[in-house]
Residue frames relative to the residue before (quaternion, step in Angstrom):
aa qw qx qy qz dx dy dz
X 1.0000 0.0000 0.0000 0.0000 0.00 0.00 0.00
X 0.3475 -0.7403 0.5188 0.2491 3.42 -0.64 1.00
X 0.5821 -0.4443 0.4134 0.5411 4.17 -1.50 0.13
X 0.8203 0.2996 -0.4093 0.2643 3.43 0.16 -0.64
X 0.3115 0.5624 -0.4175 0.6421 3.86 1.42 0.20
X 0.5144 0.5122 -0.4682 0.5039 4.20 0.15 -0.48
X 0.8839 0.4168 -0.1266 0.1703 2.48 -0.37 -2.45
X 0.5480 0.4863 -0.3449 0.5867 3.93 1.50 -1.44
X 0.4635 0.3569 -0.6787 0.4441 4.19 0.30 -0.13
X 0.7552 0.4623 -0.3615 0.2920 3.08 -0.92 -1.82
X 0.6693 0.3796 -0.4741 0.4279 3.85 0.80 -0.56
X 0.7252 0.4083 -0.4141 0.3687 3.57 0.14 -0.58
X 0.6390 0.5786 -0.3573 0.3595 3.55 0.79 -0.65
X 0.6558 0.4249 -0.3039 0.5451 3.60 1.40 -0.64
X 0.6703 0.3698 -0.4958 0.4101 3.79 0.89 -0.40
X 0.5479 0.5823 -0.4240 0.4254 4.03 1.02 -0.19
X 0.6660 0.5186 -0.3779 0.3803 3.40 0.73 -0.53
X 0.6293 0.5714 -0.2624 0.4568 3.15 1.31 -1.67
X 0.6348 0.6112 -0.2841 0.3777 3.34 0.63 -1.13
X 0.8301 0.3442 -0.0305 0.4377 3.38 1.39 -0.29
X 0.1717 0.7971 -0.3340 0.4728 3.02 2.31 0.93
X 0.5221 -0.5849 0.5162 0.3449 3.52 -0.99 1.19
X 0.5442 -0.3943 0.5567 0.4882 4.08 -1.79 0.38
X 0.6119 -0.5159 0.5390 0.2623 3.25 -2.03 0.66
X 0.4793 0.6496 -0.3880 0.4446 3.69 0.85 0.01
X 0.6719 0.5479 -0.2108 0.4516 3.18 1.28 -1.64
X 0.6484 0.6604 -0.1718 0.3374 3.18 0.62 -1.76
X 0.8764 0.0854 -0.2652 0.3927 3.38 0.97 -0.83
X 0.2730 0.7230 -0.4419 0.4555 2.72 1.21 1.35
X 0.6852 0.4005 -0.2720 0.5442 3.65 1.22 -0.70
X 0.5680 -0.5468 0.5182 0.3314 3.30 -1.56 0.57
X 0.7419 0.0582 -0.0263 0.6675 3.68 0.39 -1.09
X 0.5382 -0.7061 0.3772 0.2634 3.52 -1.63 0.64
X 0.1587 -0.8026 0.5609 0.1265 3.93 -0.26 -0.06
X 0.2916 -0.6454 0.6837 0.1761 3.75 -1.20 0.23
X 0.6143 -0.6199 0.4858 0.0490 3.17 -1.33 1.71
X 0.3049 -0.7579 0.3782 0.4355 4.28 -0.23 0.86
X 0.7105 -0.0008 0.1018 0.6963 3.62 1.56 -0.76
X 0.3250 -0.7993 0.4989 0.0819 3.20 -1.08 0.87
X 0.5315 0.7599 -0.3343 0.1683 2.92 1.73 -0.77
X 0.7101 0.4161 -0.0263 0.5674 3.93 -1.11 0.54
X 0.3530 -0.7190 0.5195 0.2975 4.03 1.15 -0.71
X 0.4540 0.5954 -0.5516 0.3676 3.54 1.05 0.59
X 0.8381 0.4974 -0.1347 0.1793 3.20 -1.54 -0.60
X 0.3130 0.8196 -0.3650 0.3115 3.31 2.69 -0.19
X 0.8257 0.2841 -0.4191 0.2485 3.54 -0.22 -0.13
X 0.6583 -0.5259 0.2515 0.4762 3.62 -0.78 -0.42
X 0.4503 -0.6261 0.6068 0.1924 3.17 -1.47 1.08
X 0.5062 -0.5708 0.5924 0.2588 3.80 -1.21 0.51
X 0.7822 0.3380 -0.0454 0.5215 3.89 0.41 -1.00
X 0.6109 0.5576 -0.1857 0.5305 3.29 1.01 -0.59
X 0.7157 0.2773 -0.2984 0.5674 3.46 0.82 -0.60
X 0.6076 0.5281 -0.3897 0.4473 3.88 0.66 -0.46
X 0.7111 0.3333 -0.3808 0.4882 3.40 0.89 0.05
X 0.6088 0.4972 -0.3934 0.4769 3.29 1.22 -0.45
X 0.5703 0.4860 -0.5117 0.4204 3.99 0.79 0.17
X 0.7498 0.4565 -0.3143 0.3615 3.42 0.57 -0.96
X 0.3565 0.5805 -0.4658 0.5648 3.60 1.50 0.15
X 0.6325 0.6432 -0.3153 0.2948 3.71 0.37 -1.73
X 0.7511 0.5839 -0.1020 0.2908 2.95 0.59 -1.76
X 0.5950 0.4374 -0.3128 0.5974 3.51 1.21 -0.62
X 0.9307 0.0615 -0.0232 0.3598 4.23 0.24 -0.07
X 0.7027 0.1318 -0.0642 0.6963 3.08 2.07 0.45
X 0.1550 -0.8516 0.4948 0.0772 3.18 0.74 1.46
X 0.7329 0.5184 -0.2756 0.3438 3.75 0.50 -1.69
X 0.5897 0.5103 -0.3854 0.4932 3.71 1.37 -1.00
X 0.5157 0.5379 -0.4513 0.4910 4.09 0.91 -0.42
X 0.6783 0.5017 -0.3739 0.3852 3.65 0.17 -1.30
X 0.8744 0.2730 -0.1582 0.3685 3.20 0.50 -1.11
X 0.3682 0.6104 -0.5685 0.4106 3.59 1.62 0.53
X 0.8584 0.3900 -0.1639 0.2902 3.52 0.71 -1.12
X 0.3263 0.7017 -0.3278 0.5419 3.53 2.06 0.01
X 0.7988 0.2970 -0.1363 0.5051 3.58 0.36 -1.38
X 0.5137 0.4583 -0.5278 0.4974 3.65 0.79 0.66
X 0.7106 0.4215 -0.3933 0.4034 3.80 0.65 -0.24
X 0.4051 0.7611 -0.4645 0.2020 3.49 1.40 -0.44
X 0.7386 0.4051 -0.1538 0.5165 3.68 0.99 -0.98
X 0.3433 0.8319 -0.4109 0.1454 3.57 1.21 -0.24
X 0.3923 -0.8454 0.1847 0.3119 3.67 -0.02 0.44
X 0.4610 -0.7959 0.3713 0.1272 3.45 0.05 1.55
X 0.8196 -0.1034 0.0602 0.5604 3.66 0.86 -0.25
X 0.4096 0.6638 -0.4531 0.4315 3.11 -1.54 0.70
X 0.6039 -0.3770 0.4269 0.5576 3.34 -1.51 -0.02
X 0.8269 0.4336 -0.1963 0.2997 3.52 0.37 -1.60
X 0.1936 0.8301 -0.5146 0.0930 3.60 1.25 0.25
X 0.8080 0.2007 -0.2460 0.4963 3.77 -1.09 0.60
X 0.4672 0.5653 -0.5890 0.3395 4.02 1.04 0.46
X 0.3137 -0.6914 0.6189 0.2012 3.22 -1.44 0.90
X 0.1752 -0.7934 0.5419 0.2149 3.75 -0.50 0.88
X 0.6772 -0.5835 0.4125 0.1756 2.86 -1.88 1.15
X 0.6592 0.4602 -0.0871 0.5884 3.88 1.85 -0.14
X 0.4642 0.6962 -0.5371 0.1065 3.58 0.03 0.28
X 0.7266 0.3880 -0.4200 0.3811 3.37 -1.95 -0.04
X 0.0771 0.8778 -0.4479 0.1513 3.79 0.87 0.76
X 0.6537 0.5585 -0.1450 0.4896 2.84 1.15 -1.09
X 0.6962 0.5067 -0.2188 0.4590 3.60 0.43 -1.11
X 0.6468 0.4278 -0.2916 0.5599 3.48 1.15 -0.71
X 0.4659 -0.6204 0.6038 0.1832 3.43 0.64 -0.85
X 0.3089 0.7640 -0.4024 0.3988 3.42 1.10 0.60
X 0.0347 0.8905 -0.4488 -0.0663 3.24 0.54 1.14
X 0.4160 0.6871 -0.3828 0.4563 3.66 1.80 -0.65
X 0.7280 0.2830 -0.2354 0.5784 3.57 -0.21 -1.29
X 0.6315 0.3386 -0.5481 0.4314 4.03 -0.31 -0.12
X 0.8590 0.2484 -0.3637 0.2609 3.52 0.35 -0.35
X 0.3706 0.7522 -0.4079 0.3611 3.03 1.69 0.01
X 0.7529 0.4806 -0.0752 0.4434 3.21 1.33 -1.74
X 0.1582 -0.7999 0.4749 0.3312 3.44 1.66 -1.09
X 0.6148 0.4841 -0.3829 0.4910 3.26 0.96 0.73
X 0.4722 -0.7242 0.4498 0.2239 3.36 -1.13 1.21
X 0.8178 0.0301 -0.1533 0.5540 3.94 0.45 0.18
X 0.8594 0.2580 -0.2784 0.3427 3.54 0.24 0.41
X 0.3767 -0.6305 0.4249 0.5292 4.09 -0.52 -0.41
X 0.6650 -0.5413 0.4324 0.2789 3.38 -1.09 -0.77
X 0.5682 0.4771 -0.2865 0.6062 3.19 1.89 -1.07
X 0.0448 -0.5225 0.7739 0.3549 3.00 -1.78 -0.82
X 0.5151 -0.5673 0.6006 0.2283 2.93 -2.26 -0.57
X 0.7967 -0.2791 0.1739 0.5071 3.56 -1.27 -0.21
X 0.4174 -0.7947 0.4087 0.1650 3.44 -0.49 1.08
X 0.0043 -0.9038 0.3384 -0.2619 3.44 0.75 1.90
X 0.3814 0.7943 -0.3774 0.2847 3.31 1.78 0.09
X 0.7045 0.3950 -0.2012 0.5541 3.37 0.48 -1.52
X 0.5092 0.4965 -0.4740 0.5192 3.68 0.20 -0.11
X 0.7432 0.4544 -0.3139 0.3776 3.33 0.13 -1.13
X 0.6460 0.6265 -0.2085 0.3830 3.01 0.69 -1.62
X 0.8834 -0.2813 -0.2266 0.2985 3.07 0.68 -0.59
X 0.1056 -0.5555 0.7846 -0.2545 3.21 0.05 2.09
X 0.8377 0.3123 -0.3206 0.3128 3.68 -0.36 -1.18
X 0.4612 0.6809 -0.2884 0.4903 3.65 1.44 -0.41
X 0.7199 0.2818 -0.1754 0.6095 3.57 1.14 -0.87
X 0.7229 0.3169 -0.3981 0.4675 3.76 1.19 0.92
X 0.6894 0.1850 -0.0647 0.6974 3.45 0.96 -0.40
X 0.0743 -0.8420 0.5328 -0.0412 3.96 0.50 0.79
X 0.0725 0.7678 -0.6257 0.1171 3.80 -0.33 1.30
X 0.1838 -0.7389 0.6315 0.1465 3.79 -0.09 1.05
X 0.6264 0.4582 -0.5263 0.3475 3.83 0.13 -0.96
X 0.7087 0.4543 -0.3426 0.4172 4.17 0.92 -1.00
X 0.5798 0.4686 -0.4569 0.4854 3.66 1.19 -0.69
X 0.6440 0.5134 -0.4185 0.3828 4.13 0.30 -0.57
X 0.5602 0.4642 -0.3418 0.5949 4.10 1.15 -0.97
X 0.7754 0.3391 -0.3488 0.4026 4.28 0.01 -0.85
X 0.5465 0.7328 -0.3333 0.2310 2.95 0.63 -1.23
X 0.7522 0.3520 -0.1838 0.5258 4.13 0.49 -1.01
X 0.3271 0.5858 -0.4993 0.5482 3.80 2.41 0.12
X 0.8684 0.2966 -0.2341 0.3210 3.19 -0.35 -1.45
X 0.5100 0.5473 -0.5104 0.4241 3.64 0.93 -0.86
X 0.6740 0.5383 -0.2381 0.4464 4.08 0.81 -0.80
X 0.6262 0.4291 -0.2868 0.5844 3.47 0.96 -0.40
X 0.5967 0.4762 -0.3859 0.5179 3.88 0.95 -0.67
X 0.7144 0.2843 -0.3848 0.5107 4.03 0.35 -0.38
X 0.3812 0.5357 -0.5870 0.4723 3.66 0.55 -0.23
X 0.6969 0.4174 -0.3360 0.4767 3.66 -0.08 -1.42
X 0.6481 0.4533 -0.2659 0.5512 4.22 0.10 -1.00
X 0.8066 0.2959 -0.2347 0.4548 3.62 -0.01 -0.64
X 0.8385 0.3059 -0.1525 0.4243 3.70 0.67 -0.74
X 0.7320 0.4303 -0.0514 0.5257 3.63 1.07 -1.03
X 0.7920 0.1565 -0.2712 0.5242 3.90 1.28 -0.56
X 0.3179 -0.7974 0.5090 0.0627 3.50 0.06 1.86
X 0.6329 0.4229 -0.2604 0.5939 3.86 0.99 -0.91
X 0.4686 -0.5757 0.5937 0.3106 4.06 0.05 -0.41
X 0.5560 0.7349 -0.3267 0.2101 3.58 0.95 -0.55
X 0.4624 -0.5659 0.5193 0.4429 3.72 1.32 0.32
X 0.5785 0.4505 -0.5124 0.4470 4.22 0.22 0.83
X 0.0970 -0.7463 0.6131 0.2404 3.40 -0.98 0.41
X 0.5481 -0.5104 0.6225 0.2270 3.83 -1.43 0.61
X 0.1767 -0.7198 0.6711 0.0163 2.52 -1.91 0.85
X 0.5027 -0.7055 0.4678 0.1755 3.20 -0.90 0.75
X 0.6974 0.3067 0.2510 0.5971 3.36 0.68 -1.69
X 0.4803 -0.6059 0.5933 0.2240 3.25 -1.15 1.27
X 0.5243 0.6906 -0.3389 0.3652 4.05 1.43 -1.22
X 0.8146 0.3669 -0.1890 0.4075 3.39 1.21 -1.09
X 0.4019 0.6700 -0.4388 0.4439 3.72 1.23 0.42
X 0.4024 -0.5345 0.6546 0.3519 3.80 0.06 -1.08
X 0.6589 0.3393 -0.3260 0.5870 3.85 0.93 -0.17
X 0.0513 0.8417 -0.5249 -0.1160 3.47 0.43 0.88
X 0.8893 0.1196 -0.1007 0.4297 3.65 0.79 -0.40
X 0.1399 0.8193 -0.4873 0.2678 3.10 1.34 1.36
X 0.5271 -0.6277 0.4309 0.3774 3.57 -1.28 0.57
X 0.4271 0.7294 -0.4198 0.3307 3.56 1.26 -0.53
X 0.5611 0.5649 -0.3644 0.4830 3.71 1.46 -0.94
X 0.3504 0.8200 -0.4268 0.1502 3.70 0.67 -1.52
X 0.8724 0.3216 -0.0166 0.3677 3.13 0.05 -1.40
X 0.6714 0.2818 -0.1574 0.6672 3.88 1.50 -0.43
X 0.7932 0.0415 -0.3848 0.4702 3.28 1.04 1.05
X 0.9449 -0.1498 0.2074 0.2041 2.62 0.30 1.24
X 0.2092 -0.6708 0.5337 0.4705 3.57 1.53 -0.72
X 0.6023 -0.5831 0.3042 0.4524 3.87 0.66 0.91
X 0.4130 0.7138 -0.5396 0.1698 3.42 0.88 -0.14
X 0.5171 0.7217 -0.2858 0.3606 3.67 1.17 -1.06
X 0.4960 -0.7230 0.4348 0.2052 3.93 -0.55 0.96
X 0.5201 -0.4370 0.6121 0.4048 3.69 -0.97 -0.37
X 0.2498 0.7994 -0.5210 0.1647 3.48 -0.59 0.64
X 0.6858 -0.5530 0.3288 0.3402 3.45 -1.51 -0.01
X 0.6008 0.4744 -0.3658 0.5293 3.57 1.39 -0.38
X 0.3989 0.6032 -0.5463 0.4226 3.60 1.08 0.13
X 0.6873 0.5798 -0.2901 0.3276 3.76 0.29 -1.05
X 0.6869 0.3612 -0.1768 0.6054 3.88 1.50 -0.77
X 0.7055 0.4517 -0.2697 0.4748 3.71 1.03 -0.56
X 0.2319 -0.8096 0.5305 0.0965 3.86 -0.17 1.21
X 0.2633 -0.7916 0.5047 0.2223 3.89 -0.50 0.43
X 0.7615 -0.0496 0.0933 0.6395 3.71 0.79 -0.55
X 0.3381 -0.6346 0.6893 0.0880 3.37 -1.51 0.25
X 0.7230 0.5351 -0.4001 0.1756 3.46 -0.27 0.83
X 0.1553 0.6661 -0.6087 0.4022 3.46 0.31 1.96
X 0.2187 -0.7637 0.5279 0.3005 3.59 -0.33 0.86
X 0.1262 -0.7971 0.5304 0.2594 3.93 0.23 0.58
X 0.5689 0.5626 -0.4271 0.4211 3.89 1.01 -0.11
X 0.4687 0.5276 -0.3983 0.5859 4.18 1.07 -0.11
X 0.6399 0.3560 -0.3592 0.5786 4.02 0.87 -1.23
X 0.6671 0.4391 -0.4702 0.3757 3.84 -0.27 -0.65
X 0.6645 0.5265 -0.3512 0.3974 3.71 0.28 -0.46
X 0.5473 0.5947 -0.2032 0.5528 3.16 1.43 -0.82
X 0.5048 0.4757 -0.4160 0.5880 4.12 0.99 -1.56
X 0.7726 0.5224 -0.2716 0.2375 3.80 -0.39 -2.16
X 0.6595 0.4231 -0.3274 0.5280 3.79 1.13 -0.98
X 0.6256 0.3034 -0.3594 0.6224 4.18 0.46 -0.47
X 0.6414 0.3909 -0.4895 0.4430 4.02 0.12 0.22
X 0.4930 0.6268 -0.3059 0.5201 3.65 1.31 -0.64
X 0.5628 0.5530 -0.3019 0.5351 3.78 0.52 -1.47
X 0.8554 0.3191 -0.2040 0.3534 3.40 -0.34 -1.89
X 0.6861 0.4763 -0.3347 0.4364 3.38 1.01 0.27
X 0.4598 0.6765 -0.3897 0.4232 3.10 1.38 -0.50
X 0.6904 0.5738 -0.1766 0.4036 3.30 1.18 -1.40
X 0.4544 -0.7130 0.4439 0.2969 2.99 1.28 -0.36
């Protein structure tokens, strides 16, 4: 790929992203900023869990600071206590959008309940190994190390280094037929016995720990 072939990527990738920034109303409504998965139609306005972890590692090649803060403002809602303490949900900033569907879907005022594929630390630090900010890896860092046992303590019922799923929502195949049959032909709501009833097991959560240990490595390096 030649520089100018680079350079016309990086343009379209930054007008797709932009193109997909929360309203300015929102924005100063959020602590750190974040980039919307599709706007189209007014759907799709709050933050995605997976979606943004891929949108940082885009960031990172041409807009380092808009990365930091794609992947900061996904812990804002992280869950602080409880059984489910340190889950990152797959839904946050509900509130700020006004999202009155998913709050009641979820019965929660700013976040969901599920998450998704557990892409954080990966992210974290792809963009960490381009635009490297220890002072932000020392503030997340004891987030995610918390969000990894969440995963061990809540999600791998067998010990076996697999996390469960709950929720076809939290796979990346949200509406595959593969689901069909363990819910139900999908006919089955969102619901509270979702939360105790696991549907499959297959995140390798030992591939993510290696990932926690190398940014725990870093933050020590630093001293």
């Amino acid at each position: 790929m030649t520089r100018q072939e680079e350079d016309l990527l990086v343009e379209h990738c930054s007008q797709a992203l932009g193109r997909n920034a929360p309203d300015i109303d929102v924005l100063k409504r959020l602590q750190f900023r974040y980039t919307c998965p599709a706007r189209e139609h007014g759907a799709y306005l709050p933050q995605w869990l997976w979606d943004s972890c891929f949108h940082a590692i885009v960031y990172r090649w041409f807009a380092p600071d808009l990365a930091w803060d794609e992947l900061q403002s996904l812990l804002v809602h992280q869950f602080s206590d409880g059984a489910d303490r340190g889950m990152i949900p797959h839904m946050s900033h509900l509130e700020e959008n006004r999202d009155r569907a998913a709050q009641r879907l979820f019965r929660r005022k700013n976040s969901s309940f599920l998450t998704q594929p557990p892409l954080v630390s990966i992210a974290f630090l792809a963009v960490h190994s381009k635009d490297p900010r220890k002072d932000i890896l020392r503030t997340i860092f004891p987030k995610l190390r918390a969000h990894h046992d969440w995963l061990d303590r809540r999600r791998d019922p067998r010990h076996n280094g697999l996390a469960a799923i709950i929720h076809p929502w939290e796979s990346g195949w949200d509406a595959s037929q593969r689901w069909d049959e363990a819910m139900d032909t999908g006919t089955r709501a969102v619901g509270a016995e979702a939360r105790s009833s696991p549907v499959t097991a297959s995140i390798d959560t030992r591939a993510l720990e290696a990932r926690r240990r190398k940014l725990a490595g870093l933050i020590g390096a630093y001293g």
